[in-house]
Backbone as ProteinMPNN parsed JSONL, in Angstrom:
{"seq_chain_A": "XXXXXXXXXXXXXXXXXXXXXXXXXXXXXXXXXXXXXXXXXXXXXXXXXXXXXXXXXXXXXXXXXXXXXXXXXXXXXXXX", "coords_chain_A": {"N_chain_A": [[14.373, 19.143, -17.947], [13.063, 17.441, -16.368], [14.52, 15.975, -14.788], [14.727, 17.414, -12.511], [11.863, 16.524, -11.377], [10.215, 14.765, -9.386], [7.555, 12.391, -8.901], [5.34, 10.889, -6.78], [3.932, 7.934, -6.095], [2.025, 6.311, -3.864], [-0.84, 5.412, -3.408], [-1.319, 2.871, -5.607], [-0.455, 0.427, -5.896], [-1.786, -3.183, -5.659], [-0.652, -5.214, -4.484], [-0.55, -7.637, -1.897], [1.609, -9.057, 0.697], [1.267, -12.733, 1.059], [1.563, -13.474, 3.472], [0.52, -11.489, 4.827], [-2.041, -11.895, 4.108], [-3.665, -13.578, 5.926], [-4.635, -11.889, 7.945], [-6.559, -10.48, 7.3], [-10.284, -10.311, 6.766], [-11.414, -11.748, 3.958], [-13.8, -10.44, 2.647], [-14.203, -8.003, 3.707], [-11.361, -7.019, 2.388], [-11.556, -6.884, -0.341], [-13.426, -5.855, -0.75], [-12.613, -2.411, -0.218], [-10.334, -2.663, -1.06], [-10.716, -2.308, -3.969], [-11.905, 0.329, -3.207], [-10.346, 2.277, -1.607], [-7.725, 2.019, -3.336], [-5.484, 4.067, -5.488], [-6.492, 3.662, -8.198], [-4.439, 3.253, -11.175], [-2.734, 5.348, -11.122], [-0.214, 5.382, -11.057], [-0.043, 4.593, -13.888], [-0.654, 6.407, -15.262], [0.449, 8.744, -14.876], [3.133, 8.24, -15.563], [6.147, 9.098, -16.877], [9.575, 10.788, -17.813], [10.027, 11.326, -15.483], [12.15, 11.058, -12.414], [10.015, 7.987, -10.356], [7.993, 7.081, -7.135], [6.755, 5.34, -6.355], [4.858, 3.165, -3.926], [5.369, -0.706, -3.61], [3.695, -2.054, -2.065], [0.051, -2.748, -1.374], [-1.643, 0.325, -0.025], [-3.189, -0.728, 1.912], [-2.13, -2.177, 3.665], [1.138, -1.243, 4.085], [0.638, 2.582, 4.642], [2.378, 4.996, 3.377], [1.549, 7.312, 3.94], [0.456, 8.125, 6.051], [-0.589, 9.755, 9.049], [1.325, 9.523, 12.352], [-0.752, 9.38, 14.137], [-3.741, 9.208, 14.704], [-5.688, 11.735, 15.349], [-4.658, 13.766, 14.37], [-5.127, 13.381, 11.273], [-8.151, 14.315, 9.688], [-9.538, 13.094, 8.225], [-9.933, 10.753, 9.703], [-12.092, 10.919, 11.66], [-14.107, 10.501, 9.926], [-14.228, 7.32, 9.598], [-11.691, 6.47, 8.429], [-8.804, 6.802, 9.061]], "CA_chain_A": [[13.602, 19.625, -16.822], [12.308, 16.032, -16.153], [14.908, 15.295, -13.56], [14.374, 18.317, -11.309], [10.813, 16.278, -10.779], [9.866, 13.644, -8.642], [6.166, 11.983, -8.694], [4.912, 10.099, -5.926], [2.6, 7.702, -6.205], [1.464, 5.592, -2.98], [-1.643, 3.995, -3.265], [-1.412, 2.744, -6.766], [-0.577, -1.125, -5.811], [-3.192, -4.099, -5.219], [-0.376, -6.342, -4.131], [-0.577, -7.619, -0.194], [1.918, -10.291, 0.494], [0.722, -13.854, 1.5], [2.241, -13.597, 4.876], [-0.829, -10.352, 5.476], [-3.542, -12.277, 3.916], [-4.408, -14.029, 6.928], [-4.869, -10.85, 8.924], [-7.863, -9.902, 7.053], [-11.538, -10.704, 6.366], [-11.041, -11.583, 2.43], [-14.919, -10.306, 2.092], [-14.116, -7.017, 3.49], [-10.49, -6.697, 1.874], [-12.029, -6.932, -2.017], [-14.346, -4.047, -0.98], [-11.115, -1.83, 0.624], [-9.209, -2.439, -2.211], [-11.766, -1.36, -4.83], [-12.536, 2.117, -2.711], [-9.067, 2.753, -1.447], [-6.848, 1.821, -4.188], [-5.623, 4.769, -6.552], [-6.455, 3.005, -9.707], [-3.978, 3.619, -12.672], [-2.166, 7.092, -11.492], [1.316, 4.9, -11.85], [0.154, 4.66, -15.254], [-1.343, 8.029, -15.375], [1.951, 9.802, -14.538], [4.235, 7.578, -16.307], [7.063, 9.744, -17.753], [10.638, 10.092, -17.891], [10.934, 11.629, -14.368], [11.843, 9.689, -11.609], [8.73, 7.618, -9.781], [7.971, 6.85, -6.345], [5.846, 4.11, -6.034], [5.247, 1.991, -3.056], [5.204, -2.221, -3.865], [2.583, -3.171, -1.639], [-0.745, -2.05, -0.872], [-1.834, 0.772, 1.149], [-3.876, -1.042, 2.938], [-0.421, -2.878, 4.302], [1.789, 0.021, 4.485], [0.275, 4.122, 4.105], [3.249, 6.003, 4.112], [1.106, 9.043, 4.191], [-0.713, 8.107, 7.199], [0.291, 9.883, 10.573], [1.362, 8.519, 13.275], [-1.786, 10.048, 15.669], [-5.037, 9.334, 13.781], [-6.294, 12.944, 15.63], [-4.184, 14.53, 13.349], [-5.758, 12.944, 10.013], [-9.391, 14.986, 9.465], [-10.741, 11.647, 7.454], [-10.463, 9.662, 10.978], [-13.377, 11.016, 12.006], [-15.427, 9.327, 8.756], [-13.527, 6.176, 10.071], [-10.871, 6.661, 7.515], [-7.853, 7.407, 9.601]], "C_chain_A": [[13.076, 18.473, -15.962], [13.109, 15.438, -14.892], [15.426, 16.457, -12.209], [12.473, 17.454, -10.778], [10.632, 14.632, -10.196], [8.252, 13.351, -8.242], [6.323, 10.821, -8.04], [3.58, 9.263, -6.059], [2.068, 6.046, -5.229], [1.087, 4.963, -2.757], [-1.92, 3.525, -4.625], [-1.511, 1.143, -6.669], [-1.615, -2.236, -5.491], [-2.108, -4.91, -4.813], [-0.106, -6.262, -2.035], [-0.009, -9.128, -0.641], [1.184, -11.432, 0.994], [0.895, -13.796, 3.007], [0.828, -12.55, 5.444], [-2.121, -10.931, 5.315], [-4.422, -12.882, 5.144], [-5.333, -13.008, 8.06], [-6.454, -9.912, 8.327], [-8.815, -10.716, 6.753], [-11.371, -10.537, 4.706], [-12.375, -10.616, 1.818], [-14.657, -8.7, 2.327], [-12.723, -6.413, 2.779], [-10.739, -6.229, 0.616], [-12.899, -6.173, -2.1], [-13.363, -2.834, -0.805], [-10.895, -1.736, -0.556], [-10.081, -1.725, -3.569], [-11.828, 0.095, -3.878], [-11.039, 2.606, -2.601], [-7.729, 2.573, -1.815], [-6.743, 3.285, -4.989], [-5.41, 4.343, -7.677], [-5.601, 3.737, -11.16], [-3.238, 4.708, -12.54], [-0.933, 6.369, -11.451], [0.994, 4.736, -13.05], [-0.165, 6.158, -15.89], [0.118, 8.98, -15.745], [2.993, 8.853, -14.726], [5.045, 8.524, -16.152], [8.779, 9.475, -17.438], [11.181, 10.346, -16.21], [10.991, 10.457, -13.189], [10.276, 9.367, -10.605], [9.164, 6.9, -8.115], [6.793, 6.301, -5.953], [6.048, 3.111, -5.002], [4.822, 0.507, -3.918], [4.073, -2.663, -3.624], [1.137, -1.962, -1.352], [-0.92, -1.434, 0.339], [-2.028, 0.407, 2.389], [-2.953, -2.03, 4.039], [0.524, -2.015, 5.081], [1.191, 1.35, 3.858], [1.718, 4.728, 4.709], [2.634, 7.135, 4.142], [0.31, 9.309, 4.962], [-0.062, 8.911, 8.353], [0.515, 9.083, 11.914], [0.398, 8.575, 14.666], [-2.973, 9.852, 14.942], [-5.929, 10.918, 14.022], [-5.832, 13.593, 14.756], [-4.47, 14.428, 11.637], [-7.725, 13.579, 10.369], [-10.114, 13.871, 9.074], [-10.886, 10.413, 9.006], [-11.612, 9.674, 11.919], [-14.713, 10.803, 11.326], [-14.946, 7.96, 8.604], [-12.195, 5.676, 8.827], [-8.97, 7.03, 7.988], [-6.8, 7.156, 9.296]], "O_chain_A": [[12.674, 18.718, -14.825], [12.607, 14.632, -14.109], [16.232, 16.293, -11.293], [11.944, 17.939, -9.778], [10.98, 13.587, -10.745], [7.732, 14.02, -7.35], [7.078, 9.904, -8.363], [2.445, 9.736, -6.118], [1.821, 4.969, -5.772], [1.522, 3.97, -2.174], [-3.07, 3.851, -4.919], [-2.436, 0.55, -7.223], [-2.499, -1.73, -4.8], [-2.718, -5.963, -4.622], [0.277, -5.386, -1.26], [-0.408, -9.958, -1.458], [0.154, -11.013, 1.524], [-0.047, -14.275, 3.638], [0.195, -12.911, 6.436], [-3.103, -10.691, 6.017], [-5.63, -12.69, 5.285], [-6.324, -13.283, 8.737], [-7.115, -9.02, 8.86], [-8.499, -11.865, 6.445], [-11.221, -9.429, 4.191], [-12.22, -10.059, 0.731], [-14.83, -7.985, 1.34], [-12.841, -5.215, 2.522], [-10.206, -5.16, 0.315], [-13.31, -5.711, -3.165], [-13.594, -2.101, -1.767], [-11.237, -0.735, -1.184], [-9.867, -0.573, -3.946], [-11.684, 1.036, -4.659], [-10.576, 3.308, -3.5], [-6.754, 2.799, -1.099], [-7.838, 3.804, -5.206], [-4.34, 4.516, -8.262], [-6.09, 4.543, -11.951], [-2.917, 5.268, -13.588], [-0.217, 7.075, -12.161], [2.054, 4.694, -13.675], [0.205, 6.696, -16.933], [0.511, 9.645, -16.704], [3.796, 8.763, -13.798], [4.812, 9.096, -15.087], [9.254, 8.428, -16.998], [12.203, 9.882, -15.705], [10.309, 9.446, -13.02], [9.558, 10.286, -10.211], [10.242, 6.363, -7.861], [5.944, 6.854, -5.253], [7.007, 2.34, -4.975], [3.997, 0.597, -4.827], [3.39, -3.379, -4.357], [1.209, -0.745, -1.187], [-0.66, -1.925, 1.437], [-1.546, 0.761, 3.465], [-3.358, -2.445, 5.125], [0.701, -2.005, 6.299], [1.171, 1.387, 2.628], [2.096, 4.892, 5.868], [3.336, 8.105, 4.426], [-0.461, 10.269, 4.947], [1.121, 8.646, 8.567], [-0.156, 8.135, 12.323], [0.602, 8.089, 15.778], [-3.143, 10.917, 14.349], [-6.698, 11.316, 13.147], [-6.693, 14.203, 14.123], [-4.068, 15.294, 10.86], [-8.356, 13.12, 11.321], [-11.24, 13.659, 9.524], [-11.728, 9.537, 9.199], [-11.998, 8.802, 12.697], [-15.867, 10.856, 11.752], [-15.199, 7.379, 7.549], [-11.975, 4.499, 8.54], [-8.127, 7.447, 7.193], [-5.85, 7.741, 9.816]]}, "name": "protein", "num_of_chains": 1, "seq": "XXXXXXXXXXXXXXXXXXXXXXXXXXXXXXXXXXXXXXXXXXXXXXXXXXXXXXXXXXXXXXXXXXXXXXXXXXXXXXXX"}
């Protein structure tokens, strides 16, 4: 049954390459990453089915962001 399923799992990474680091404030990045990391659900949802994990951190690439921030409800708690 295990390979009729596919788990996604997004914001699971802390890695941001070297090439991005410059582009941020390191003081507010190490707060970011603590709040808007999903800590541990690639380990959470291990199993045998296949996984869909992005590499790098959200805060780099959200593939589950839209491309209109009006259309995201959290962009109006500056979350967009």
């Amino acid at each position: 049954m295990l390979e009729n399923v596919v788990i996604h799992v997004p914001h699971a990474s802390l890695y941001i390459p070297e090439a991005y680091i410059p582009d941020y404030d390191l003081e507010v990045l190490s707060h970011e990453m603590l709040v808007m990391t999903d800590w541990y659900c690639n380990e959470l949802f291990a199993c045998e089915a296949e996984m869909v994990d992005l590499k790098v951190s959200r805060l780099v690439c959200d593939v589950e962001r839209f491309r209109d921030d009006k259309d995201e409800t959290m962009s109006q708690r500056g979350m967009g």
